[in-house]
N, C-alpha and C positions, 0 to 999 in steps of 0.2 A: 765394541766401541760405539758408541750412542751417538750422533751428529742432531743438527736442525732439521735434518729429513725426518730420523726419526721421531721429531717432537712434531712434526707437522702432521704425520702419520696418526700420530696421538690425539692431536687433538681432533682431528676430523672425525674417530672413532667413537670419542668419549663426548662429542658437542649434544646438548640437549640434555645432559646427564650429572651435568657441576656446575656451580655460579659463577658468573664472572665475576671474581670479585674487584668490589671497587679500589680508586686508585686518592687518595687527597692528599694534597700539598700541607705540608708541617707548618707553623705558624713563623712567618717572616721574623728571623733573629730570635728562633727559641734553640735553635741548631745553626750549626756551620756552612754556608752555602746552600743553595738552594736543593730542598730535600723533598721526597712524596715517600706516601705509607701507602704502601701495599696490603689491603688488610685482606688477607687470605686465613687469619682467625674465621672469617663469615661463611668459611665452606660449610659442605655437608659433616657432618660429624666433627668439626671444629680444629679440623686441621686439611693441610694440603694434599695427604695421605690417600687423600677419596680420588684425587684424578689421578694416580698412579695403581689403584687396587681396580679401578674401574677397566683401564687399559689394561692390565694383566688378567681379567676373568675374560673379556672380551676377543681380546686378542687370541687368547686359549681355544676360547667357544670359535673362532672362524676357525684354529687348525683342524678342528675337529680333537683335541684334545681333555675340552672339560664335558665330565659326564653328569648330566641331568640330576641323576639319581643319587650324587657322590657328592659332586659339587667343587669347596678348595676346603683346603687347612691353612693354617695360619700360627705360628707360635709367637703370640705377644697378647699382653693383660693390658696394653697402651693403646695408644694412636694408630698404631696398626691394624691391631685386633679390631678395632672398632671400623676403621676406613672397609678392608675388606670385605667384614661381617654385610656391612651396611650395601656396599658393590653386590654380594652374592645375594644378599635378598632380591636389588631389585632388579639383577638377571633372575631370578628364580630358582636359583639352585641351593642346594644349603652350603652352612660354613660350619665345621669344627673348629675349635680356637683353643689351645691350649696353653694353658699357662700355669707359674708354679702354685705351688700350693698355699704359698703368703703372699698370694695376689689380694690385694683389696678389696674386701665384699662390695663396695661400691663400684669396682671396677667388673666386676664380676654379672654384678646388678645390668651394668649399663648394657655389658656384651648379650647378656638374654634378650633384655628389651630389643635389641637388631632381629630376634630370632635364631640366634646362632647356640650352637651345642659348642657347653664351655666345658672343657674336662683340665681337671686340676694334674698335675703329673712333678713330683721331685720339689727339691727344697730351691731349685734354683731355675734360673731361665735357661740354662745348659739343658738342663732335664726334659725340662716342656717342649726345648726346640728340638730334642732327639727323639721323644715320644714324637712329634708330629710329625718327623722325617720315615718316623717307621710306618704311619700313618697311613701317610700320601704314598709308601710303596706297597702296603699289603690291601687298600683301597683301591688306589688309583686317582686319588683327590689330586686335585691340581696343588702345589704349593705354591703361597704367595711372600713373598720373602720382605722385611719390612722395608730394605732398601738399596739391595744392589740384586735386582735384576735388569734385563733389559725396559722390557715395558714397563717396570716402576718406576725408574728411573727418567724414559722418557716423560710418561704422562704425569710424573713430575715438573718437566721441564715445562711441561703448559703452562704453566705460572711464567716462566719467563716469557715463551711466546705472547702472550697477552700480554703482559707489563708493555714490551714493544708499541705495540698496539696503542696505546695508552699514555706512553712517555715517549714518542719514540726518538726523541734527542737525549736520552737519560744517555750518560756518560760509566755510569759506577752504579753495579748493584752488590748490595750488602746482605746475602744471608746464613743462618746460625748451620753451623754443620755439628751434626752427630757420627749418622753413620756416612753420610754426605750423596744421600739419592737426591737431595733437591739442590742440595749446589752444582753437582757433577750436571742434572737436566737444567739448570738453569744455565749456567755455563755453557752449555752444548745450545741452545735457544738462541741465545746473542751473541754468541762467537762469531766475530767480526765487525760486530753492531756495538758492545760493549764490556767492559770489565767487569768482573766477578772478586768480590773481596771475602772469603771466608770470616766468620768470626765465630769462633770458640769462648767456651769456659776456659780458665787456665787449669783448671782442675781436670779436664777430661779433655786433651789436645788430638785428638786422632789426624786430622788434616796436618796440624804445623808438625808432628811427629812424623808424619808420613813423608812430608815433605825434605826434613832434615837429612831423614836416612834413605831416602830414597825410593821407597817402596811402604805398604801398607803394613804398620807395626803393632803392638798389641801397648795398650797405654793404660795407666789405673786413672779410673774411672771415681770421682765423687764431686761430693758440692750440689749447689742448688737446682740445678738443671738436669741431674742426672736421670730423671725419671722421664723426658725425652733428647736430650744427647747424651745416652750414657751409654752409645753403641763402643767398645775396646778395641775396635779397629775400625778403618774407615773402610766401606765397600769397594773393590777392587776397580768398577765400572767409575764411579766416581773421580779416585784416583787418576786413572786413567785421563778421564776429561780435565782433568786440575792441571795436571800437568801440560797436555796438550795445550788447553788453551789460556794458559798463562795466570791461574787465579793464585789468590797470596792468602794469607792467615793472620789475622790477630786476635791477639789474646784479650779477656775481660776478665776481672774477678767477680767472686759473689757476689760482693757489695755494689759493684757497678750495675752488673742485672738486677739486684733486687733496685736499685735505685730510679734505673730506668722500667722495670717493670711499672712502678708506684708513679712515674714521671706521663708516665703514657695513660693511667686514668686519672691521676688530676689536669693534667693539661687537657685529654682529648676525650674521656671515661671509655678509655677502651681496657679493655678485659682481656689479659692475652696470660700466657704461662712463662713461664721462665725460661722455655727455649726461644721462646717470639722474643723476647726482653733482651735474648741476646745478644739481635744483630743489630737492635737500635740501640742498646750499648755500648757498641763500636764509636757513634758519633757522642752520646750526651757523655761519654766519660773521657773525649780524647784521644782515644785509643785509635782510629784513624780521621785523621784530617783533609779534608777536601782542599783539592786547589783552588786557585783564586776561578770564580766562574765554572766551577765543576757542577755536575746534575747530577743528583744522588736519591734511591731510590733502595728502601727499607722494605726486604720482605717479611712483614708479621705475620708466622706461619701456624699460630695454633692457640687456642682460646680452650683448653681443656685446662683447668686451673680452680683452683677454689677463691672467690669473690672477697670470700671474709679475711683472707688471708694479705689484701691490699691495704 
């Protein structure tokens, strides 16, 4: 179970090593009560993924568990791949990454440019993540998992610790859950300080599905976002914090993400992907309304996204 201790642990660890990213207020009466954007697109590798990979190499290297010469593995062609790759270069060690084999040459492209050793394995991401589980045991590679471990999890949750920091009367924060390691650590951040409102694709529900039945369930997975929320179950650790500390679920469609994707570079020219799109969705389509006087606070959590495509 993850708490504010352990985001606080996090952040003291990984300080000096991720941006703080900035905090700006939404433009008066373009949104429903008073809103700020958290634009944590501005991280390292262009998502929030880097202060959770950072905490989990780091963390490892004080048990005395990551070896120099080894280094981690990692099974994702995504956000992951790339957060960790980028973490393990600049502890020094190397990263294996594996992923399928109709991974995206550009994606594939990106992962070398970190330095990291990309090895293709199986027609699906099932395959890549069992190739790499074989990996890390006939190695000894650390595995970094893309979103429900503990330390991913927490140094996820830095995002919230800061936001704090930065809003610290925000009432409601709003962001996109996949496999849900940065809702579960942002939740766990301002537990007691503030609410957590999940927002989903309706096409890939893993939190409201988790939710209904009461524990983390397997959910089909498609739609526009699916290439970063398209985790089939939400992470257990996550779960866990959702329920605990009271966070809810609403749903978007396509059309509302891509809406608000295209809403957020005409109005602000910001450049975010279709999972960032989603939790500002929540507000420009309706889908959750603020009370009269509520402080609401939008995490934009990733800028990996094709420009031409706005």
């Amino acid at each position: 179970m993850i708490t504010r201790a352990d985001v606080d642990e996090a952040t003291a660890r990984i300080a000096g090593l991720v941006r703080r990213t900035p905090v700006m207020a939404a433009d008066a009466g373009s949104l429903p009560g008073a809103v700020w954007l958290k634009c944590e697109f501005m991280q390292h590798t262009g998502t929030f993924k880097a202060r959770g990979a950072f905490n989990r190499v780091l963390a490892c290297r004080e048990r005395g568990e990551l070896k120099d010469d080894v280094g981690i593995v990692v099974a994702s062609g995504g956000n992951a791949g790339l957060a960790n790759a980028y973490a393990a270069a600049r502890a020094g060690v190397p990263a294996a990454v594996f992923v399928p084999e109709s991974a995206p040459a550009v994606k594939v492209r990106k992962l070398r440019e970190t330095g990291a050793s990309v090895i293709q394995r199986g027609a699906e991401y099932a395959e890549a993540y069992d190739a790499a589980m074989a990996y890390a045991g006939e190695t000894g590679a650390v595995y970094c998992h893309a979103y429900d471990q503990p330390e991913i999890v927490a140094g996820a949750g830095t995002v919230g610790s800061e936001l704090l920091e930065q809003v610290p009367d925000v009432d409601t924060v709003l962001v996109a859950v996949g496999g849900g390691g940065l809702m579960g650590g942002i939740a766990a951040a301002v537990e007691g300080r503030a609410r957590v409102v999940g927002v989903e694709p309706a096409s890939a529900p893993t939190l409201h599905a988790a939710l209904a039945a009461g524990k983390p369930v397997d959910v089909a997975v498609s739609g526009i976002a699916a290439d970063s929320l398209g985790a089939r179950r939400i992470g257990t650790i996550g779960f866990e914090v959702a329920v605990r500390t009271g966070v809810r679920s609403v749903l978007v469609s396509d059309d509302e993400i891509v809406a608000a994707r295209s809403q957020l570079w005409a109005e602000y020219r910001m450049v975010v992907e279709h999972g960032a799109a989603t939790a500002y969705a929540a507000l420009s389509s309706g889908a959750y309304v603020p009370a009269a006087g509520e402080r609401v606070a939008v995490i934009l959590c990733g800028a990996n996204t094709d420009p031409a495509t706005l």
